[in-house]
FIVOLUM-733316 format. One record per residue (C-alpha): residue number from 1; x, y, z; residue in one letter. Coordinates in Angstrom, 1 decimal. Last residue first. Example, Ala and Ser with C-alpha at 12.3 -4.5 7.8 and 13.67 -1.06 7.14 Angstrom:
BEGIN
{node 2 {13.7 -1.1 7.1} "s"} {node 1 {12.3 -4.5 7.8} "a"} 
//
This chain:
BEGIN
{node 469 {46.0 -15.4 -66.4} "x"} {node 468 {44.9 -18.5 -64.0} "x"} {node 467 {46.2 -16.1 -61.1} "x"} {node 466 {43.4 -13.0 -62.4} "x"} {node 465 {40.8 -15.4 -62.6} "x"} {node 464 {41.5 -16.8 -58.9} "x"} {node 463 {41.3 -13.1 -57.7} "x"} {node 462 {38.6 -12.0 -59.4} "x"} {node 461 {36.5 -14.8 -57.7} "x"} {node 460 {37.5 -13.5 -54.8} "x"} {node 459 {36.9 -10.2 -54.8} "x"} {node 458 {33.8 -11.1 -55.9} "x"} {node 457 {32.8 -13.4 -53.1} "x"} {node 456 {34.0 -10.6 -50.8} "x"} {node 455 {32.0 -8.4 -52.5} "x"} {node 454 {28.8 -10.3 -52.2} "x"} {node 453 {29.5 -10.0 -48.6} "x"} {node 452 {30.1 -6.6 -48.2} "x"} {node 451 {27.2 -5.6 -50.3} "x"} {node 450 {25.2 -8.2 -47.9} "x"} {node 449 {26.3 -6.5 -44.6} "x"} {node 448 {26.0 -3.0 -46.4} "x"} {node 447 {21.9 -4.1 -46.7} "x"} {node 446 {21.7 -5.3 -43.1} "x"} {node 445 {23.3 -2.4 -41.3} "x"} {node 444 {21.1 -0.2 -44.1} "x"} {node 443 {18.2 -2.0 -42.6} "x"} {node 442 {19.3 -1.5 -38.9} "x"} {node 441 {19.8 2.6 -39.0} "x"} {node 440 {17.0 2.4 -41.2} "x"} {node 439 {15.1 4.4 -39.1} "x"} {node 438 {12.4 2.3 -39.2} "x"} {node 437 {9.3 3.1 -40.5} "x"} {node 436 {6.5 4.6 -39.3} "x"} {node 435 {3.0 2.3 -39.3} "x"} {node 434 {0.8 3.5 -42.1} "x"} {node 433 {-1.8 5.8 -41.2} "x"} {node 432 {-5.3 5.6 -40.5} "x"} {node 431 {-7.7 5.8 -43.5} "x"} {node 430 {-9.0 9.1 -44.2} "x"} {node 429 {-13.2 8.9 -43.9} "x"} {node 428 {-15.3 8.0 -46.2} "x"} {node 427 {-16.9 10.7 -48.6} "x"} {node 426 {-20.3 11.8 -47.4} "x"} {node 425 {-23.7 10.1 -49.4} "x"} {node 424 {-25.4 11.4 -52.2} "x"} {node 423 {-28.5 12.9 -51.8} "x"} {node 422 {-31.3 10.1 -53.1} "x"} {node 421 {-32.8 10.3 -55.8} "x"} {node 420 {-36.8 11.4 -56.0} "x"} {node 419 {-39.8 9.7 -54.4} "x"} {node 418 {-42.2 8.4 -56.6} "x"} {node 417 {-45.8 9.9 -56.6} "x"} {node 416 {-48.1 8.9 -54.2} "x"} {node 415 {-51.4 6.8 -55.0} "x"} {node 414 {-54.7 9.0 -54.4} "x"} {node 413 {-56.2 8.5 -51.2} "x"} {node 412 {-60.0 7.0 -50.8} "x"} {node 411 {-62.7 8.8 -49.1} "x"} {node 410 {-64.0 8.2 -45.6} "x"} {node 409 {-67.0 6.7 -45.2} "x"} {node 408 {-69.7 9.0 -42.4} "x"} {node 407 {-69.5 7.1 -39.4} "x"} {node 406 {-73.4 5.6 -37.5} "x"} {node 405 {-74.9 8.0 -34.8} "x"} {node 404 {-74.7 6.5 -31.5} "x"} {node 403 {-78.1 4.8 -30.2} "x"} {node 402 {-78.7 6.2 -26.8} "x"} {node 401 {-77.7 4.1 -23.3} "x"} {node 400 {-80.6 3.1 -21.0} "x"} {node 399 {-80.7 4.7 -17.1} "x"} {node 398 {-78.8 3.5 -14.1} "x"} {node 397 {-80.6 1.3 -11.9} "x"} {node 396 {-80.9 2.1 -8.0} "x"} {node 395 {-78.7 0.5 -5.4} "x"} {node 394 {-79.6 -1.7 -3.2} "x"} {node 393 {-79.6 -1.2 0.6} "x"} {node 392 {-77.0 -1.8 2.9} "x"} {node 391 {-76.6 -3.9 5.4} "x"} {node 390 {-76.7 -2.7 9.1} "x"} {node 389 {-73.3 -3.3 11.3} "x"} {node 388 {-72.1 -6.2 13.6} "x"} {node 387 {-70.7 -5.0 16.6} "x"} {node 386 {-67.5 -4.9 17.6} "x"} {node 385 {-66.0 -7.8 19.5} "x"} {node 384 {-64.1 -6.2 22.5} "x"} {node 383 {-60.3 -6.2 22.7} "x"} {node 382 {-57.9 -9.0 23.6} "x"} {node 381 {-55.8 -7.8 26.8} "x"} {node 380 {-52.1 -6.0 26.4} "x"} {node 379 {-48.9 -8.6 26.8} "x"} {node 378 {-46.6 -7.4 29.4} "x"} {node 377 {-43.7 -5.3 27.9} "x"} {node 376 {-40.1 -7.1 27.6} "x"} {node 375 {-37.4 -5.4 29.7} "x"} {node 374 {-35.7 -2.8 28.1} "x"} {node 373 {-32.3 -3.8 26.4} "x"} {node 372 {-29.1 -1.7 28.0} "x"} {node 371 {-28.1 1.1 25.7} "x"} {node 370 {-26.1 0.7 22.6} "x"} {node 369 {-22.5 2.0 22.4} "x"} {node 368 {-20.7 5.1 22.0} "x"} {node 367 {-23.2 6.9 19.9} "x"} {node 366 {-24.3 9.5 22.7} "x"} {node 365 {-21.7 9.5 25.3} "x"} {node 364 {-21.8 8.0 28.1} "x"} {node 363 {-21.8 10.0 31.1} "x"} {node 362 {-19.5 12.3 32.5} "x"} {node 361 {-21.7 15.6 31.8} "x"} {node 360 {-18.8 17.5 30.0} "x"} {node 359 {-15.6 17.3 31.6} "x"} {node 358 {-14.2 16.8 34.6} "x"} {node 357 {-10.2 16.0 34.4} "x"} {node 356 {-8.3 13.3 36.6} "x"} {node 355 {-5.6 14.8 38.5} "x"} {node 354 {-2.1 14.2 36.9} "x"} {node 353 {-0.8 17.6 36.7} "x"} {node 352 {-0.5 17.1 33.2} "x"} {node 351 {-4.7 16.7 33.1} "x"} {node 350 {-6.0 13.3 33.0} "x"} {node 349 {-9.4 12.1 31.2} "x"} {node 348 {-11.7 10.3 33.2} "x"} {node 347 {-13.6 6.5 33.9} "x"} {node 346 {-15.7 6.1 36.7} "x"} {node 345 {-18.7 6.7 35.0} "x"} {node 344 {-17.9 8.8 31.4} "x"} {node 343 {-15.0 10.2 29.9} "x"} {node 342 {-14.0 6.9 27.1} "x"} {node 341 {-15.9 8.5 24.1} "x"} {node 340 {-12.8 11.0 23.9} "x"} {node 339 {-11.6 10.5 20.3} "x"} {node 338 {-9.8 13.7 19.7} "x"} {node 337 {-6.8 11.9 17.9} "x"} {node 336 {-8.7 8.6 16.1} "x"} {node 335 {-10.1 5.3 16.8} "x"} {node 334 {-11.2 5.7 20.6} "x"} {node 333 {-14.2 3.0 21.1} "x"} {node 332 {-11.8 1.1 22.5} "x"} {node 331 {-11.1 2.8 25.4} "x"} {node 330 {-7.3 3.0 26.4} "x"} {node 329 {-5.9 2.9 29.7} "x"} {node 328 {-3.4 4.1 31.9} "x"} {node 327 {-2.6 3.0 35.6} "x"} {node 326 {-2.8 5.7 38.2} "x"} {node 325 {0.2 6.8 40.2} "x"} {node 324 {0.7 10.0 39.1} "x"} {node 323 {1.0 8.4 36.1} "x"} {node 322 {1.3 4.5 35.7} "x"} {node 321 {2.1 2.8 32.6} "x"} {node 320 {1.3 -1.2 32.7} "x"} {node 319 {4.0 -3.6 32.4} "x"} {node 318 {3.1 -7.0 31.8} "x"} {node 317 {4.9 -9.9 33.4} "x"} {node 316 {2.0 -12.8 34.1} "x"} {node 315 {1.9 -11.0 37.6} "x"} {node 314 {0.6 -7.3 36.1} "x"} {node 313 {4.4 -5.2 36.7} "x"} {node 312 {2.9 -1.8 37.7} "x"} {node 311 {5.3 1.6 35.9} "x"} {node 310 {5.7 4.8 36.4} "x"} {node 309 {5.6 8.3 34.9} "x"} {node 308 {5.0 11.4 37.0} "x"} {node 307 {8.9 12.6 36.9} "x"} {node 306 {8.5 12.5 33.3} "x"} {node 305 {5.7 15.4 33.6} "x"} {node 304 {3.7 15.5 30.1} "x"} {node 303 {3.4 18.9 28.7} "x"} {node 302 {4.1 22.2 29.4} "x"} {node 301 {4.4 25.1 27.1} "x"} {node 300 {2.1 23.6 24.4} "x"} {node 299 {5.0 24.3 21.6} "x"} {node 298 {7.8 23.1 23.5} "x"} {node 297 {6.2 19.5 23.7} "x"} {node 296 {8.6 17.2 25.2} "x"} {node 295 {7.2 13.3 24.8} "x"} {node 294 {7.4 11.7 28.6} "x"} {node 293 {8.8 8.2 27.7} "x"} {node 292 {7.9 4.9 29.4} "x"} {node 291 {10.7 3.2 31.1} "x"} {node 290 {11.4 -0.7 29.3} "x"} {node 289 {8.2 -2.2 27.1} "x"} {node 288 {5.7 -0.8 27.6} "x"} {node 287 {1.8 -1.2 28.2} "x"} {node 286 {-1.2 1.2 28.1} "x"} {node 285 {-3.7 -1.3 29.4} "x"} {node 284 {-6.8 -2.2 27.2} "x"} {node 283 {-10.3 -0.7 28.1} "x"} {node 282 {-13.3 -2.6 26.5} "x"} {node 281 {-11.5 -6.2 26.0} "x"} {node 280 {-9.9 -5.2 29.2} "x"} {node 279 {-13.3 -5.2 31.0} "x"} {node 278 {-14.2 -8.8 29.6} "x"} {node 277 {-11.0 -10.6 29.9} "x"} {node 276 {-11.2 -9.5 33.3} "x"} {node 275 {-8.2 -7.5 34.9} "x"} {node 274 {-9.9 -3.4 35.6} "x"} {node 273 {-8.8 -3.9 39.0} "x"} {node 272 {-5.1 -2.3 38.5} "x"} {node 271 {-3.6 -1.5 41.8} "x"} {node 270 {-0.7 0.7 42.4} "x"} {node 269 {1.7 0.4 45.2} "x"} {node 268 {1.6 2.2 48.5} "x"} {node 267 {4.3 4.6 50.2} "x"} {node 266 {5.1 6.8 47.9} "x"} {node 265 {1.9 6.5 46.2} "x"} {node 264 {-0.1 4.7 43.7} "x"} {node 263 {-3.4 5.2 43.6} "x"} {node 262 {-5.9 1.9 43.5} "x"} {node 261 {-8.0 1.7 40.6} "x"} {node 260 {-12.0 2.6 41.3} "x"} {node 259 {-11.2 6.3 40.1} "x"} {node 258 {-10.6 4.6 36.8} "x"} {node 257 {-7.7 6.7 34.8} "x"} {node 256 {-7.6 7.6 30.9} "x"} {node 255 {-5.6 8.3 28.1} "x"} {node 254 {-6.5 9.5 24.7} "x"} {node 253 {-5.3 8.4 21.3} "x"} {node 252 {-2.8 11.0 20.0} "x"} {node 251 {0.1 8.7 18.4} "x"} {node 250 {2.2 9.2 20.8} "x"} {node 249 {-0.3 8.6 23.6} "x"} {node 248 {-2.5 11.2 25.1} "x"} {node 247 {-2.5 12.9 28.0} "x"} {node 246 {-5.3 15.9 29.2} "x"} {node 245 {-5.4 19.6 27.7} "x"} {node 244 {-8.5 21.7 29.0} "x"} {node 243 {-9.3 25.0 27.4} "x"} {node 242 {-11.0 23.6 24.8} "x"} {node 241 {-9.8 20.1 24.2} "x"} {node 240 {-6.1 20.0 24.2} "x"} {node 239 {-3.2 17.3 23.3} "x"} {node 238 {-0.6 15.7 25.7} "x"} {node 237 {2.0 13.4 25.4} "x"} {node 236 {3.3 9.6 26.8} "x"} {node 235 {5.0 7.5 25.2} "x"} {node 234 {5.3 3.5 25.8} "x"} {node 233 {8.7 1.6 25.3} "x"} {node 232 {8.6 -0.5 22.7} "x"} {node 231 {7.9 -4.3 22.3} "x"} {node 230 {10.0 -7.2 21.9} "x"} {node 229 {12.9 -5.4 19.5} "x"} {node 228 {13.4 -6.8 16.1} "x"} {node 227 {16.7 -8.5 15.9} "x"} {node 226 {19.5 -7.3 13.3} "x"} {node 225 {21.2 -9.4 10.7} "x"} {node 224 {23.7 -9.0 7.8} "x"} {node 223 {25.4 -10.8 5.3} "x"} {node 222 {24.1 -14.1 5.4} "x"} {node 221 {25.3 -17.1 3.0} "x"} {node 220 {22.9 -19.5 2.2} "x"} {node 219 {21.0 -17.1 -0.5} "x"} {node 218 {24.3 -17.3 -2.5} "x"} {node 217 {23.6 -15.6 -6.6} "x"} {node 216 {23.5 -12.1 -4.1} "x"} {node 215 {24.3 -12.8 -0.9} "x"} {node 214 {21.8 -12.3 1.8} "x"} {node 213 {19.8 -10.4 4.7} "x"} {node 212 {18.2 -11.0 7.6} "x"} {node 211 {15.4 -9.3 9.3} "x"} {node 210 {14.8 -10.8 12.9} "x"} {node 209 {11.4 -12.0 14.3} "x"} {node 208 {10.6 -13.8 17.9} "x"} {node 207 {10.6 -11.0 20.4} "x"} {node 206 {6.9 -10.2 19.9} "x"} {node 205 {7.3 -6.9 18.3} "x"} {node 204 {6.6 -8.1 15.0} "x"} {node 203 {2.9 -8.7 15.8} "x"} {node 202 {2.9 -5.4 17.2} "x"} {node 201 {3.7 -3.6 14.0} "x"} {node 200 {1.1 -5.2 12.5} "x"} {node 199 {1.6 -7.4 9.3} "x"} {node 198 {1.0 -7.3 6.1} "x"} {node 197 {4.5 -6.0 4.8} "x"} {node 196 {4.7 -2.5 3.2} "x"} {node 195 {8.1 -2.7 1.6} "x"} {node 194 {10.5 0.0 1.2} "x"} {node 193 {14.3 -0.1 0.0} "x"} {node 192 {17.8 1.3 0.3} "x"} {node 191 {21.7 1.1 -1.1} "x"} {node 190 {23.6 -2.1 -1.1} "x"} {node 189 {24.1 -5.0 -3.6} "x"} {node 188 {23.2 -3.2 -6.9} "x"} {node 187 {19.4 -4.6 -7.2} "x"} {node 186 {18.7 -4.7 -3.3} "x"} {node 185 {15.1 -7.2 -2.9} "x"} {node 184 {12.2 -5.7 -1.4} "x"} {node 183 {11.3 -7.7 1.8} "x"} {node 182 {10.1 -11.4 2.0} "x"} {node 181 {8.0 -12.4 5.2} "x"} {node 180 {7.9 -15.1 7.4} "x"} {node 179 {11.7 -16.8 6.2} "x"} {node 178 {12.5 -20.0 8.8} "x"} {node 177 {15.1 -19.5 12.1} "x"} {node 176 {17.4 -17.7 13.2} "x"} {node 175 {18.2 -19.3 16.6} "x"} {node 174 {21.6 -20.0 16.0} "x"} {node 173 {22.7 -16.5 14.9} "x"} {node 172 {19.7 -13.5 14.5} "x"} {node 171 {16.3 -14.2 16.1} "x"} {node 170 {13.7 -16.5 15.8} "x"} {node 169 {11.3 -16.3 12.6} "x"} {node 168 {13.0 -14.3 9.6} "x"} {node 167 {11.9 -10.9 8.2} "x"} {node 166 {13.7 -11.1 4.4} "x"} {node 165 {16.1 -9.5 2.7} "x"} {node 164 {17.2 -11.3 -0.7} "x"} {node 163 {20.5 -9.2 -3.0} "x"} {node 162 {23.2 -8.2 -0.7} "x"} {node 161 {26.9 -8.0 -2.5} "x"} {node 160 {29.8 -9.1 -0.3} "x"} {node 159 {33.1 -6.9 0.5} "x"} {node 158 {30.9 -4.0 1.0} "x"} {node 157 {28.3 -0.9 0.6} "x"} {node 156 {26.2 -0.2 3.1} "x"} {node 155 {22.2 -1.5 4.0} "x"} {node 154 {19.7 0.9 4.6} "x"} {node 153 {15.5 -0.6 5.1} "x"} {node 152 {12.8 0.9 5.1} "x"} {node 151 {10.5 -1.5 6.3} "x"} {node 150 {6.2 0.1 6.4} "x"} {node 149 {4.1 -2.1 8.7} "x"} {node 148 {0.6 -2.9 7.9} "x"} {node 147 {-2.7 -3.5 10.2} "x"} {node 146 {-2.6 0.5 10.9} "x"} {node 145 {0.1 1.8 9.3} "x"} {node 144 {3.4 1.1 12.0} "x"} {node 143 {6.7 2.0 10.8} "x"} {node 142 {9.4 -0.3 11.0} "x"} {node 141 {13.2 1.4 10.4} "x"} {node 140 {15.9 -0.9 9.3} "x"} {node 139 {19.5 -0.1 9.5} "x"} {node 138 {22.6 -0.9 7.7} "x"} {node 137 {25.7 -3.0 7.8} "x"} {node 136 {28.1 -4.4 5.5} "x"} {node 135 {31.7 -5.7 5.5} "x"} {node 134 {30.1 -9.1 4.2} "x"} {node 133 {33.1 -10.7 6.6} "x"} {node 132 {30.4 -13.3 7.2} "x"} {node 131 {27.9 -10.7 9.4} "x"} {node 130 {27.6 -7.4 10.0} "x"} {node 129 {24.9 -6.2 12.1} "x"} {node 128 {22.1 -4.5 10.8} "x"} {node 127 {20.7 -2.3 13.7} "x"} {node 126 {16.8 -1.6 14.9} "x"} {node 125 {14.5 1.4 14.5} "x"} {node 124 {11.2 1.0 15.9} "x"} {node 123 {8.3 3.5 14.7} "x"} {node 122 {4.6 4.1 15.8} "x"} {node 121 {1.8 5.6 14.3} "x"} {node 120 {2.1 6.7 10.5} "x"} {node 119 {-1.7 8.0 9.9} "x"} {node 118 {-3.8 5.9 7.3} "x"} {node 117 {-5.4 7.5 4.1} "x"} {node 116 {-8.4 6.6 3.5} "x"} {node 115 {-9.0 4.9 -0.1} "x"} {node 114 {-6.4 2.4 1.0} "x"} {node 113 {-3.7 1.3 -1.5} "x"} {node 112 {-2.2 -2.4 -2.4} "x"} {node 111 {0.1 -3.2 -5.0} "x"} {node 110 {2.0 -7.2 -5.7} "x"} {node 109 {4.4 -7.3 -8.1} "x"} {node 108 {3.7 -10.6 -10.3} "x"} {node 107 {6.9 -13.0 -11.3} "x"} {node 106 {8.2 -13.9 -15.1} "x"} {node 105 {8.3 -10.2 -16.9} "x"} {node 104 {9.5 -8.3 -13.7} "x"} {node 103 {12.2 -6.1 -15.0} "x"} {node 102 {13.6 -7.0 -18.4} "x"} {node 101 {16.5 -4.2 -17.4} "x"} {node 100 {15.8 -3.0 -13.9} "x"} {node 99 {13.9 -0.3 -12.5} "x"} {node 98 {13.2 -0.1 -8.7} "x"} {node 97 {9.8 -1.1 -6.9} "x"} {node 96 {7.5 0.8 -4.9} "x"} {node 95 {5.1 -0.5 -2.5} "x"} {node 94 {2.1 1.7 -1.0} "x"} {node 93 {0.2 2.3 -3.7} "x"} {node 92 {-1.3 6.2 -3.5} "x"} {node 91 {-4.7 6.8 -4.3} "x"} {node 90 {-6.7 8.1 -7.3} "x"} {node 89 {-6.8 4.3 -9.6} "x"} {node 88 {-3.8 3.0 -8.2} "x"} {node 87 {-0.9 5.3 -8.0} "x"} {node 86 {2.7 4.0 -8.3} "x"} {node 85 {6.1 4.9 -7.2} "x"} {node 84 {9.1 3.6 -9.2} "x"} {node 83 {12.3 3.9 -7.5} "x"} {node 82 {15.8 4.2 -9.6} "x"} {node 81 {17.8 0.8 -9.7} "x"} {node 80 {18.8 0.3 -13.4} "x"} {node 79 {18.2 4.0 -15.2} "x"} {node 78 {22.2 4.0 -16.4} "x"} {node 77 {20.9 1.1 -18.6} "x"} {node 76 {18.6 2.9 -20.5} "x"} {node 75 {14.7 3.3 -20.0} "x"} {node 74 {11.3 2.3 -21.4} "x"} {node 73 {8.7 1.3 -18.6} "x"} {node 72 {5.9 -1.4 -19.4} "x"} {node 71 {3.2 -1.9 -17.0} "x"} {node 70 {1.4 -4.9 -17.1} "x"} {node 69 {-2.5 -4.9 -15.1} "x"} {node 68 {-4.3 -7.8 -13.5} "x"} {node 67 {-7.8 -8.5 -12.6} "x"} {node 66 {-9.3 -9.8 -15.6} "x"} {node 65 {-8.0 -6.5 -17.1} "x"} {node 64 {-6.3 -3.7 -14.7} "x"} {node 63 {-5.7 -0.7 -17.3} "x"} {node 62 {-2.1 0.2 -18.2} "x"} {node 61 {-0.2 4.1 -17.5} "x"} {node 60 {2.9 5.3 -17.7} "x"} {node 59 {4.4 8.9 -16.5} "x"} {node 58 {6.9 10.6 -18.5} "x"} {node 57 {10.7 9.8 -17.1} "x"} {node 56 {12.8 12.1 -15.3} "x"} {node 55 {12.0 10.5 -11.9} "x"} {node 54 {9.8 7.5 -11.9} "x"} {node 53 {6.5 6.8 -11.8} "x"} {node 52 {3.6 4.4 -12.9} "x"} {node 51 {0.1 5.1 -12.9} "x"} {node 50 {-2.5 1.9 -12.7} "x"} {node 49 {-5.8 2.8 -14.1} "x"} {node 48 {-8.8 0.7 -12.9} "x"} {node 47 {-10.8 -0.7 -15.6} "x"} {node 46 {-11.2 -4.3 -14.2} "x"} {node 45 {-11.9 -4.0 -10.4} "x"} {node 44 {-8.9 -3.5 -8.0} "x"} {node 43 {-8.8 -6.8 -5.8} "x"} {node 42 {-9.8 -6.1 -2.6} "x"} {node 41 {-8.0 -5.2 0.7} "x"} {node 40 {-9.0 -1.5 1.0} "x"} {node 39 {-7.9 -1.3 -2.8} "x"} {node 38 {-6.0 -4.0 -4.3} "x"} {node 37 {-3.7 -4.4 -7.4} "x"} {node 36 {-1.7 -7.1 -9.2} "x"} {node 35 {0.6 -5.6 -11.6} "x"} {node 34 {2.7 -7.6 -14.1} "x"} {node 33 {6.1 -5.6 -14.3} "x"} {node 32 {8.2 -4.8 -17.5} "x"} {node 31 {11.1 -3.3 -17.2} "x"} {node 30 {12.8 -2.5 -20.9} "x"} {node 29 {14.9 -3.9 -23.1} "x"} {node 28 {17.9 -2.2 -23.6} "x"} {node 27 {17.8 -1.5 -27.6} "x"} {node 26 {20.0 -3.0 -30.1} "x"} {node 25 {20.2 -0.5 -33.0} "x"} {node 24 {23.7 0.6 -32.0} "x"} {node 23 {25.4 -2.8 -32.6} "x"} {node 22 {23.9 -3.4 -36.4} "x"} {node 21 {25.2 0.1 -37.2} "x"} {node 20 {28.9 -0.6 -35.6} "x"} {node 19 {29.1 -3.6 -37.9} "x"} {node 18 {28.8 -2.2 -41.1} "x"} {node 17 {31.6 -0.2 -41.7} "x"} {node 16 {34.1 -3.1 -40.9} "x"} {node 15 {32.3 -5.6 -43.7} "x"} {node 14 {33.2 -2.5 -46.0} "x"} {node 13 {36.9 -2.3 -45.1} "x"} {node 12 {36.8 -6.1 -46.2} "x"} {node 11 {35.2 -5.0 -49.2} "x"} {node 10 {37.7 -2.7 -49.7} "x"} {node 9 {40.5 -4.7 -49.2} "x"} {node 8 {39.6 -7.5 -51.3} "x"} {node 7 {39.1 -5.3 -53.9} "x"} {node 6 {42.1 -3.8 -53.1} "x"} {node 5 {43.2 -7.5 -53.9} "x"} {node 4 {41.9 -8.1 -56.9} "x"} {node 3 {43.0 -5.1 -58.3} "x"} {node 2 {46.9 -6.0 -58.1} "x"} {node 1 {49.0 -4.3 -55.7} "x"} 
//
């Protein structure tokens, strides 16, 4: 072998060498995500710190500026779908998201926390059918947060790949019908995710929405579909006051009775009279949807009777709870467990036994609403004219002023002397330092890329010299 071409060789071997080091310093990018924040429904003002989380990774932070906030999480490829929880400011956001290489660089993620914390109230589960041959299914469970609903949704592995979920108008097959609200999307196909939707749980429950879901890179083909419920059955608890306990709904929001209702009995149907637009506004129905549930409560002893419940079907379909045979109401003045403002008049709290329950003076309650407007008092009578009163005399004149006693002159200064040098001023402080470099892992990539090259040129320029000899 001459030596033009192990020169060849080596330089060739050289080339080799030098491409794993330009392959290992490529980095994954990471997720970025462009935050737009609210608090209690309003924009998070400019300063606001927006925590980012995610399991085994330090926690990141970025300032909301002109309203908006970009959060930039370093990871690996293995990281691509782990949950990232956020904190805005001191509370809690109620979305999440899931890490993904590039993440959200071209589309905002909208956040939203309360700075009181709202209680879970109720929850509907419903079923993800199947659909297409997609060989998946799931569930999605809707908790209600006040004027939000929470979607956690579960969706299996299968022959198709799930991607957009969304709560449809109209219900699942021929009658779906146009997207209302977009859910979180799945990143691997299956698996689960949370979105807090702005919507109440009850405007869901209205026998017109389905969440549907779809093929990933295929929107138009459906993989899976379930129909959200109209309405839920009612339950029924009890809670204590004292030494009384009384019912309560599910969620802890007393129940009450109206002694001028009609009792239902074995032989007599119940009558609601409390009907008007005006009276309901004040005290709306506990209604259901199917048999209201007695909730077992082992730790009270005794709670609600099941065998008490019932129902009265109002004529435009409505089903109102009955116990005992009274029908339920609410007062709406009741915003939180222990809320009793409703126990005055004819209105009372009922005891398991399904008597109504005495309490306090039965009248309404200081701070539950304003009392009835006095009538206007008649107007008084003009008052007398006073009399008119003696003027005064004048006053004496004050004696004349003395002469003040003229300034002595002051003497004049003598010039100062000149000041001295000054004290010589603090050394400046260390410059910051110079950026780190690189850990040449990419430079010497480059560098061994050029050797190689220039040896190749070599190589072959000795090559041709050595066949003209």
């Amino acid at each position: 072998m001459t030596g033009a071409k192990l020169f060849v060789i080596l330089a060739l071997m050289a080339l080799a060498l030098t491409l794993p080091s330009v392959a290992l310093a490529q980095q994954v990018p990471p997720h970025i995500s462009l935050i737009n924040a609210t608090i209690d429904g309003e924009p998070a003002p400019d300063g606001t710190v927006i925590t980012a989380m995610m399991e085994g990774k330090d926690d990141v932070t970025a300032t909301v500026t002109n309203g908006q906030a970009v959060i930039v999480i370093e990871g690996e490829a293995g990281d691509t779908g782990d949950t990232i929880t956020f904190k805005i400011g001191d509370f809690d956001a109620a979305e999440t998201d899931t890490w993904e290489q590039g993440g959200h660089s071209d589309a905002s993620l909208a956040l939203s926390a309360s700075s009181v914390p709202v209680e879970a109230g109720r929850v509907v589960t419903i079923t993800l059918s199947e659909l297409n041959d997609s060989g998946q299914s799931g569930t999605a469970t809707l908790t209600e947060f006040g004027d939000n609903t929470q979607v956690v949704l579960s969706l299996s592995a299968g022959a198709l790949e799930t991607e957009l979920v969304h709560i449809h108008l109209g219900q699942c097959g021929d009658d779906l019908g146009a997207v209302e609200l977009a859910l979180t999307s799945f990143v691997d196909g299956s698996g689960d995710s949370t979105t807090m939707v702005d919507a109440s749980l009850d405007s869901l429950l209205d026998g017109d929405h389905a969440i549907n879901s779809h093929e990933a890179g295929n929107p138009g083909n459906y993989t899976a579909c379930g129909n959200i419920p109209t309405g839920i059955p009612a339950t029924v608890a009890t809670t204590w006051a004292g030494l009384s306990q009384y019912l309560v709904d599910d969620r802890g929001i007393s129940l009450y009775l109206a002694t001028f209702d009609t009792q239902g009995t074995d032989d007599t149907a119940p009558v609601a009279k409390c009907t008007s637009e005006g009276c309901m506004g004040e005290w709306p129905p506990l209604w259901t949807a199917g048999e209201p549930i007695a909730l077992e409560q082992p730790q009270f002893g005794s709670g609600a009777n099941a065998d008490l419940l019932g129902t009265l079907e109002w004529d435009d379909g409505n089903v109102q709870v009955t116990y005992n045979g009274w029908p339920l109401y609410y007062f709406f003045k009741d915003l939180k467990p222990g809320d009793t403002y409703g126990q005055y008049g004819p209105w009372y709290l009922l005891a398991p036994q399904g008597t109504l329950l005495v309490g306090g003076t039965n009248v309404d309650p200081a701070g539950s609403g304003p009392g009835p407007a006095g009538e206007t008092g008649s107007q008084g009578s003009a008052g007398a004219k006073g009399d008119k009163g003696d003027q005064g005399g004048p006053g004496s004149a004050g004696s004349e002023g003395g002469t003040g006693v003229a300034g002595s002159v002051g003497l004049k200064g003598s010039p100062g002397s000149d000041g001295g040098p000054g004290a010589t001023g603090p050394a400046g402080a260390t410059g910051p330092a110079g950026a780190q470099g690189d850990d040449g892992s990419s430079v010497l990539g480059v560098v061994a890329l050029i050797l190689a090259i220039v040896a190749i040129v070599g190589a072959g320029g000795a090559f041709l010299m050595g066949r003209r000899a």
